[in-house]
C-alpha beads as a LAMMPS data file, in Angstrom:
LAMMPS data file: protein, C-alpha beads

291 atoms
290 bonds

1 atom types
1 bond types

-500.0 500.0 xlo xhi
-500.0 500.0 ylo yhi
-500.0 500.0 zlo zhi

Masses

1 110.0

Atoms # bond

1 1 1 -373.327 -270.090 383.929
2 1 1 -371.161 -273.225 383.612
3 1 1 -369.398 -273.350 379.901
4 1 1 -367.630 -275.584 378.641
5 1 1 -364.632 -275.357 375.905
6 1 1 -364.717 -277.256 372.257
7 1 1 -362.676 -277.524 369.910
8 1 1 -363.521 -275.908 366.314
9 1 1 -364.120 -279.737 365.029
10 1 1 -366.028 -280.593 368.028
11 1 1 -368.449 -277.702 367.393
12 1 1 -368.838 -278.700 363.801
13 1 1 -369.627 -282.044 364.864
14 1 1 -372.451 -281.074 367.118
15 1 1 -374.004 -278.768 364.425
16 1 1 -373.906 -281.139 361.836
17 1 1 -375.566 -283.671 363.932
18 1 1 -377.932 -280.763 364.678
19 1 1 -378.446 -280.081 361.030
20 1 1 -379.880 -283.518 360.271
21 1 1 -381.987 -283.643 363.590
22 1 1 -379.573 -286.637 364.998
23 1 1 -377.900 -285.053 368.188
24 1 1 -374.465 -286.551 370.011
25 1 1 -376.710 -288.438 372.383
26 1 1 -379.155 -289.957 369.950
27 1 1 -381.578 -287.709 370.662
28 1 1 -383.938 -285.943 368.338
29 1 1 -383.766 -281.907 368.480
30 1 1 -387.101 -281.580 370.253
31 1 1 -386.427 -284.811 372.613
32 1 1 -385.873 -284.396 376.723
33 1 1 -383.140 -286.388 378.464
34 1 1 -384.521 -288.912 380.916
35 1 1 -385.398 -286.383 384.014
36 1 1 -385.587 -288.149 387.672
37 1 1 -387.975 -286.427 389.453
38 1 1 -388.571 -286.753 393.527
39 1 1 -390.506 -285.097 396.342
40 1 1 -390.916 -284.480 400.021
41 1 1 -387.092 -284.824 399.745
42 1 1 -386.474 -282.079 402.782
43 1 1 -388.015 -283.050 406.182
44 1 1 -388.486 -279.519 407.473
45 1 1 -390.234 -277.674 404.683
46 1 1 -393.449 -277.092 403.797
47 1 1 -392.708 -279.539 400.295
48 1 1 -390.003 -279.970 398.514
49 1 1 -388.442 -281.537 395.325
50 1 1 -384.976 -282.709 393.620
51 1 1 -384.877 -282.728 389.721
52 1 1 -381.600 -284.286 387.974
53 1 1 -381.604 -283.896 384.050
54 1 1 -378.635 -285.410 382.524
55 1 1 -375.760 -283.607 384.939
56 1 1 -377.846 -280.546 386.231
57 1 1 -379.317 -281.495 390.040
58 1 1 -381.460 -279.454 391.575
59 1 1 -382.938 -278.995 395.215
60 1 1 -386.314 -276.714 395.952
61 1 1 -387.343 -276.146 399.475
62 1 1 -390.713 -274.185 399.990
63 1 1 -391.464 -273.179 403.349
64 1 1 -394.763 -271.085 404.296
65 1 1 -394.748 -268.689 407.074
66 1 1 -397.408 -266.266 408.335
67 1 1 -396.564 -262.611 407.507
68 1 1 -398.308 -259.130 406.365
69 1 1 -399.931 -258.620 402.601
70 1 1 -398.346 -256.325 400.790
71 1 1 -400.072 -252.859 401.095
72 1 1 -401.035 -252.581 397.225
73 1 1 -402.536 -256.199 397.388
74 1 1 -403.912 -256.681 401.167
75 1 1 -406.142 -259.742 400.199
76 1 1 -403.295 -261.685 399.026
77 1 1 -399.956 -263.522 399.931
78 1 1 -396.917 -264.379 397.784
79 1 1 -394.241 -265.820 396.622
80 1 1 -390.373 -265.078 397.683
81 1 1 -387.517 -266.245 395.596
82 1 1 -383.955 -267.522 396.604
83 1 1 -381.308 -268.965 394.754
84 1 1 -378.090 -270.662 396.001
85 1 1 -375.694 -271.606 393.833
86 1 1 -373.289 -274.650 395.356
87 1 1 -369.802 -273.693 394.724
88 1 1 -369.229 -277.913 393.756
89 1 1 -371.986 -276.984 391.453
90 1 1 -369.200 -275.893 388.717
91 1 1 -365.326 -274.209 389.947
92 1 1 -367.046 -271.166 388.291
93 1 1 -368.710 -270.763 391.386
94 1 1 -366.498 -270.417 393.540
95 1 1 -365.968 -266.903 395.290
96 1 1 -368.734 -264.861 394.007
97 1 1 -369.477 -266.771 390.871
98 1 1 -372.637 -267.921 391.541
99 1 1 -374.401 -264.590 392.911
100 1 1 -374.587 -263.323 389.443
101 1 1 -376.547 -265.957 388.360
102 1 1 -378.236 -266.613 391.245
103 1 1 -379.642 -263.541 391.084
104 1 1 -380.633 -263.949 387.418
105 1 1 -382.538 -266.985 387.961
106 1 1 -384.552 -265.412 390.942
107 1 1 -385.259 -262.723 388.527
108 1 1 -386.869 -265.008 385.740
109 1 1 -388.582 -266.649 388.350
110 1 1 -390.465 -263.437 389.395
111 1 1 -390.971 -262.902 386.043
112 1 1 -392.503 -266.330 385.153
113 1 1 -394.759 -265.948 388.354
114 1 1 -395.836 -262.403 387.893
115 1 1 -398.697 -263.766 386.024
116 1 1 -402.187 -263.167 387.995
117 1 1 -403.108 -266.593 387.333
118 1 1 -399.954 -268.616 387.934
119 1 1 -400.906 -269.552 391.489
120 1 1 -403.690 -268.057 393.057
121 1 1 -402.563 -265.372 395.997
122 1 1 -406.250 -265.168 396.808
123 1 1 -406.239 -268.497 398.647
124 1 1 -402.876 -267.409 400.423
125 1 1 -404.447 -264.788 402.345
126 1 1 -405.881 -264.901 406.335
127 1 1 -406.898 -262.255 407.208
128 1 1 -407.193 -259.211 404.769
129 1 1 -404.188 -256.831 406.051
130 1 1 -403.237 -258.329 408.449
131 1 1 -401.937 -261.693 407.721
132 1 1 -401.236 -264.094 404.671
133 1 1 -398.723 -267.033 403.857
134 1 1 -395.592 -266.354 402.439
135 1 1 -394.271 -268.862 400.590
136 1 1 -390.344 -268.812 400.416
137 1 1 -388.749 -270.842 397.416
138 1 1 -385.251 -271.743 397.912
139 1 1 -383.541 -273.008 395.152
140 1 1 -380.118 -274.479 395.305
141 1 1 -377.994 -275.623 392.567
142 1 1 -376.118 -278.474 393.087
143 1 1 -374.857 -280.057 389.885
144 1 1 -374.779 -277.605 386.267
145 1 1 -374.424 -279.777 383.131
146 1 1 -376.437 -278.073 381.004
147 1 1 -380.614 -276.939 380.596
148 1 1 -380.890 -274.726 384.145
149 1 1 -383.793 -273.089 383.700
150 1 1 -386.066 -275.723 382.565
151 1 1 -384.568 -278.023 385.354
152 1 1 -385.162 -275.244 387.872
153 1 1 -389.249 -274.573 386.923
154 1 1 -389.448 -278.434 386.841
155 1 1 -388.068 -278.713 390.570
156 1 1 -390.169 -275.188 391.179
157 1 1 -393.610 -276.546 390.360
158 1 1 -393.401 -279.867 391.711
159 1 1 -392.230 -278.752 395.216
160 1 1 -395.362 -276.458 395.280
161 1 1 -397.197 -279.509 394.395
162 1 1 -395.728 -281.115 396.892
163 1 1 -396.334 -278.043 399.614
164 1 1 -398.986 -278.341 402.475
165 1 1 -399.914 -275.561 404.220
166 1 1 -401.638 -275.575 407.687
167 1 1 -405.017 -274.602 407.509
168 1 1 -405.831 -271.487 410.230
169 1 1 -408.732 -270.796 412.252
170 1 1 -409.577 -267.312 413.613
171 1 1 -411.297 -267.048 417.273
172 1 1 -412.122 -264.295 418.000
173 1 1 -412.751 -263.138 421.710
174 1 1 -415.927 -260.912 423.342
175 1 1 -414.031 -257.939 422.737
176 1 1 -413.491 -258.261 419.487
177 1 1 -409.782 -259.317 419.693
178 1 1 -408.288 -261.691 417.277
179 1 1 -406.468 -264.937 417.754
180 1 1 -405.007 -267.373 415.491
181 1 1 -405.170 -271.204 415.758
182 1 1 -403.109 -273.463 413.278
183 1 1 -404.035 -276.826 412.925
184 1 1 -401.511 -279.478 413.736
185 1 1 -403.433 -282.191 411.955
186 1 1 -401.132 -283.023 409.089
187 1 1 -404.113 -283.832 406.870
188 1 1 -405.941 -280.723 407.389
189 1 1 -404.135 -278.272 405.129
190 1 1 -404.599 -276.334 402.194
191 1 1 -402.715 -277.471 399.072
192 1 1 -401.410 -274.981 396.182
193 1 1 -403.060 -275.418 392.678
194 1 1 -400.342 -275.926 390.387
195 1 1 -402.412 -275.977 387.165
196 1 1 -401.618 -272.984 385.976
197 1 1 -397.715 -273.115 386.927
198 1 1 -395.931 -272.680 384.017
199 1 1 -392.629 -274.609 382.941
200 1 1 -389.800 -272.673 381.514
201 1 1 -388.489 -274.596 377.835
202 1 1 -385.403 -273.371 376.306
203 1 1 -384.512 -273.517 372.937
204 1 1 -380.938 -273.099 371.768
205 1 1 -380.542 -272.118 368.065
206 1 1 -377.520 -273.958 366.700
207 1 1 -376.315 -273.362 362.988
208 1 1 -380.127 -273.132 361.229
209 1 1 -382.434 -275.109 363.713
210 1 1 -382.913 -274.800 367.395
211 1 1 -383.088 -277.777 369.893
212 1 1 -384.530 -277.969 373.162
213 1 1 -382.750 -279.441 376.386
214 1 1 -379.048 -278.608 375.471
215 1 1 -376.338 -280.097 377.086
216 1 1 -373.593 -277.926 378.399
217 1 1 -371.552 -278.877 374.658
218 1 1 -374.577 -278.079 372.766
219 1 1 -375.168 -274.787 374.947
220 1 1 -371.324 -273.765 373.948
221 1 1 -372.191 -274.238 370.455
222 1 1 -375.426 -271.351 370.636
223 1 1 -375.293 -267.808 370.388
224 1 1 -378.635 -267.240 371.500
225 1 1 -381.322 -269.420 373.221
226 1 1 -385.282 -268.129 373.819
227 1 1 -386.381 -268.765 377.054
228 1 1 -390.081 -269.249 377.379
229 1 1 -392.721 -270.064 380.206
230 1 1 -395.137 -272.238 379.312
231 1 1 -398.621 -273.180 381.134
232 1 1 -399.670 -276.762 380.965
233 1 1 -402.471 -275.806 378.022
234 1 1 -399.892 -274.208 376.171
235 1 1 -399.965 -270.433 376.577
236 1 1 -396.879 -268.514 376.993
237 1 1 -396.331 -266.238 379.814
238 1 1 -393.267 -264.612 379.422
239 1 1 -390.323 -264.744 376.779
240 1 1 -386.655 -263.702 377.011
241 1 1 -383.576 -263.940 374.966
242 1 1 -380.380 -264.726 376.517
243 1 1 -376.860 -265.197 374.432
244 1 1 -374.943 -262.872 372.471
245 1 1 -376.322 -263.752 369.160
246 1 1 -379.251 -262.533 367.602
247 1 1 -381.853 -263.954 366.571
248 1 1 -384.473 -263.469 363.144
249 1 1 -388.088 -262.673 363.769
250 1 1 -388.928 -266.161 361.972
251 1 1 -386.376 -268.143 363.864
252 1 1 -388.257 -266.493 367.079
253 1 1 -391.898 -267.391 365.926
254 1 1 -390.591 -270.760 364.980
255 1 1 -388.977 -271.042 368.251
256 1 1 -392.024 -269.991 370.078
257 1 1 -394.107 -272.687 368.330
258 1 1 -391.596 -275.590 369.386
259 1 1 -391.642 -274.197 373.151
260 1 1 -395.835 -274.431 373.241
261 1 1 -395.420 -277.622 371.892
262 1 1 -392.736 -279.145 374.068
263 1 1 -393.841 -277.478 376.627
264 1 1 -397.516 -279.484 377.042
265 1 1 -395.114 -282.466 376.609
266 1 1 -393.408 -281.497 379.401
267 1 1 -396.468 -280.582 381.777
268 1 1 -398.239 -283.966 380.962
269 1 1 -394.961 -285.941 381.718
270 1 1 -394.064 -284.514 384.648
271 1 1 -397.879 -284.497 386.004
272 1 1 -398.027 -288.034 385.740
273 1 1 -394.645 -288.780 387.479
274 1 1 -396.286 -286.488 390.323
275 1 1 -400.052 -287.911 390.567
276 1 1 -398.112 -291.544 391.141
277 1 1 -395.752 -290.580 393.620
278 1 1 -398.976 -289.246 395.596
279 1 1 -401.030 -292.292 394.750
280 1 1 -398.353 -294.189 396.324
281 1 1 -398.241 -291.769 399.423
282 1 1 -396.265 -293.154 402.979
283 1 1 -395.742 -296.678 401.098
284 1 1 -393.257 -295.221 398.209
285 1 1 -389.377 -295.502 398.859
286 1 1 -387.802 -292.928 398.934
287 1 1 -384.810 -291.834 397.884
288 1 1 -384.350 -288.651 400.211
289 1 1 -381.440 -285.935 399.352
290 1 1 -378.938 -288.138 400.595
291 1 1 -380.089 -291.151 399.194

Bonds

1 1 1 2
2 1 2 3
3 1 3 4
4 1 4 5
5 1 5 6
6 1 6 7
7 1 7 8
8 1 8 9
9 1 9 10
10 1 10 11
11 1 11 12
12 1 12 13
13 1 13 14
14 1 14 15
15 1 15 16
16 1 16 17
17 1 17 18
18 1 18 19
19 1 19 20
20 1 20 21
21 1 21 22
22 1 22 23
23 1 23 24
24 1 24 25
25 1 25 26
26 1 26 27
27 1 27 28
28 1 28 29
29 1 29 30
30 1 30 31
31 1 31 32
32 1 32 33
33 1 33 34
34 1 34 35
35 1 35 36
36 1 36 37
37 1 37 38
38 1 38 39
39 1 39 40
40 1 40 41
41 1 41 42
42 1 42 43
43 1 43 44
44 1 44 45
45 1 45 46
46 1 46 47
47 1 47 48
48 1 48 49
49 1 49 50
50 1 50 51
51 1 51 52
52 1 52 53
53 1 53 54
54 1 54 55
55 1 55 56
56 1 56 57
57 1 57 58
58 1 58 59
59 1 59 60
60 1 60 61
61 1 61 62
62 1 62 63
63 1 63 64
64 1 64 65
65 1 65 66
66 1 66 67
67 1 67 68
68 1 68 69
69 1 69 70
70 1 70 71
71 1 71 72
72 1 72 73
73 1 73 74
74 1 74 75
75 1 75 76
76 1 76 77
77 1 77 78
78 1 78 79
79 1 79 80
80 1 80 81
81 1 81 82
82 1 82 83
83 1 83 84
84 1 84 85
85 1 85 86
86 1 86 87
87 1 87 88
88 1 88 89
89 1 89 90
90 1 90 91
91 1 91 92
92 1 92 93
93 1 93 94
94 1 94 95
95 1 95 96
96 1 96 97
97 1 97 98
98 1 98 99
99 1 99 100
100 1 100 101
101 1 101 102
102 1 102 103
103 1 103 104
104 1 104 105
105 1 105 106
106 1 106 107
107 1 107 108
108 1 108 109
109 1 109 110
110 1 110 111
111 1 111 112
112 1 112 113
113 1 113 114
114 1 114 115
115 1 115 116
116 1 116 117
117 1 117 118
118 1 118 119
119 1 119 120
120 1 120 121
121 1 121 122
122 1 122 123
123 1 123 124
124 1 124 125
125 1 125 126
126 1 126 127
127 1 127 128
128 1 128 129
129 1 129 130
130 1 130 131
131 1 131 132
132 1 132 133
133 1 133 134
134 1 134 135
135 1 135 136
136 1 136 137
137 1 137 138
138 1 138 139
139 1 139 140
140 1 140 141
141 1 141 142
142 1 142 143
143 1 143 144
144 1 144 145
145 1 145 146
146 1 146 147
147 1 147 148
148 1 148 149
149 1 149 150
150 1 150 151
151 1 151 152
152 1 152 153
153 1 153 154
154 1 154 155
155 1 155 156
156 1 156 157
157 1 157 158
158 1 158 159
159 1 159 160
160 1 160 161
161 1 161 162
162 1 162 163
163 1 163 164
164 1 164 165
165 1 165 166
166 1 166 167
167 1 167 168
168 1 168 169
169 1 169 170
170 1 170 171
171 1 171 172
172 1 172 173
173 1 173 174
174 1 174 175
175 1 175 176
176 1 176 177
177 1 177 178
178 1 178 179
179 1 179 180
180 1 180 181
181 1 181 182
182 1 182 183
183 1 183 184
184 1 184 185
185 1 185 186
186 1 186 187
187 1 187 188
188 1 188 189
189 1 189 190
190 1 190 191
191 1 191 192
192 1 192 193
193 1 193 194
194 1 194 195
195 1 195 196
196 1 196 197
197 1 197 198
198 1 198 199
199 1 199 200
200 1 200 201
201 1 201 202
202 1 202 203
203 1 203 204
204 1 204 205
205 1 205 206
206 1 206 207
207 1 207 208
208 1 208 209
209 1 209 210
210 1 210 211
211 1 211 212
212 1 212 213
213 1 213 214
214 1 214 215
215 1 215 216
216 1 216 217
217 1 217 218
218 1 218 219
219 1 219 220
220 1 220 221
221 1 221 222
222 1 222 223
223 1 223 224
224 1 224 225
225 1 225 226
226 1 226 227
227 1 227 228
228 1 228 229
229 1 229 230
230 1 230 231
231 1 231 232
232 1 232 233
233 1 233 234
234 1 234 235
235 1 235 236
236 1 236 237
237 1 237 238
238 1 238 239
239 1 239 240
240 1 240 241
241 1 241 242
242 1 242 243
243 1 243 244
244 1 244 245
245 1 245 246
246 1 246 247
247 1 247 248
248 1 248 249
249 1 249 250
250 1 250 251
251 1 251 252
252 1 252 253
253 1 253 254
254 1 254 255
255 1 255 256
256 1 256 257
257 1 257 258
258 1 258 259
259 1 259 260
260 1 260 261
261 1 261 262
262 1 262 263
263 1 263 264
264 1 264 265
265 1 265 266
266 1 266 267
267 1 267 268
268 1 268 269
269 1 269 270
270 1 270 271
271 1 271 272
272 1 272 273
273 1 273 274
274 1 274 275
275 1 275 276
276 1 276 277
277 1 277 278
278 1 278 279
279 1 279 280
280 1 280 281
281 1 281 282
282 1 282 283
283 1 283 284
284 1 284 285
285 1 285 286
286 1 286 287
287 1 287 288
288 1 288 289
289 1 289 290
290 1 290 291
């Protein structure tokens, strides 16, 4: 993960301000920076989305492809994870730098999405074994400055909101022979309920309090941050600690509360940005990754 190096009265600094709920940036220890949030950013994918939050960018590409159910669930599809790490994204990177935590953020991914109700596999399936969707995430980093994994889930759930999936018609023949027909009308598709996709909130504990959205200085002066998915009615889904500090059993239950809070917050902010984008449909400018 991209660090970055203080010195002692820097770090002292930044807790103080911490202390008295006043951050470096004027923000208040439960407040968001400004996130920019765009989709159908990627011409060739089933949806996609770019999230930038303070320094951190981030590009989600979601393509769906036709493929087999998984023997111990053969009336449902799924999801595939893959991260790519840029190595501009931070000269950490470069080499093999960024396969570590690629492969740590694919992992909390699965995790956040192993819940039965996150997005519903039911509707992903064709034909019970033998065909369903498969819906490949690909993640790539492009800019680190701080906040990752909430950045990622942001970019995560709005691509899927922003994914349209042909909708498939079996024939089948006299002899009882199957064929599949995909529709190539752009408006006849199925569309992924994103409801129940949960954001991931972090909160980094720093001195006695904990504050949400940490910027790469803030990050440097943690020990241990909670990371918790969140569903947009406030139930958490999953829960891990990352840092070498530890942290108390009240600081954690404290911690927890903040995330349920922020976390609604965060779902109702972010739906709105998404609901206008498609209210504005083929008239909206966009941006576009290059943009």
């Amino acid at each position: 993960m991209a660090s970055v190096v203080l010195s002692e009265a820097e770090k002292l600094y930044i807790v103080h301000g911490v202390q008295e709920d006043l951050r470096v940036d004027g923000r208040g220890c439960e407040d968001y920076r400004c996130a920019e949030v765009e989709t159908d950013v990627v011409s060739n994918t089933s949806g996609s989305a770019r999230v930038k939050l303070g320094h951190t960018d981030i590009l989600v590409g979601v393509k769906a492809e036709m493929g087999t159910p998984k023997l111990e669930k053969p009336d449902e599809g799924y999801l595939e994870f893959f991260v790519d790490c840029s190595a501009n994204a931070t000269p950490e990177f470069e080499g093999r730098g960024g396969e570590e935590l690629g492969t740590e953020i694919a992992n909390t991914l699965y995790r956040v999405f192993s819940s039965e109700s996150s997005v519903d596999l039911k509707s992903l399936c064709i034909n019970p074994r033998e065909h369903c969707w498969v819906i490949y995430v690909d993640v790539l980093l492009l800019e680190c400055g701080g906040n990752l994994f909430d950045a990622i889930s942001i970019a995560v759930k709005a691509a899927l909101f922003n994914t349209r999936i042909p909708k498939v018609h079996i024939l089948e023949d006299e002899e009882g022979s199957k064929e599949i027909e995909l529709s190539d009308d752009p408006y006849d598709c199925i569309r992924l309920n994103v409801d129940n996709v949960p954001c991931i909130v972090t909160l980094s504990k720093i001195g006695y309090r904990h504050v949400v959205d940490a910027t790469l200085q803030e990050e440097a002066c943690s020990l241990a941050s909670l990371l918790i998915s969140v569903t947009s009615k406030g139930a958490l889904t999953s829960m891990k600690k990352i840092g070498k500090g530890s942290l108390d059993p009240e600081s954690i239950f404290e911690m927890m509360e903040t995330g349920q809070r922020v976390g609604k917050s965060l779902h109702i902010a972010l739906q709105k940005i998404l609901d206008e984008e498609e209210r504005l449909g083929t008239s909206r400018q966009k941006v576009g990754f290059l943009g």
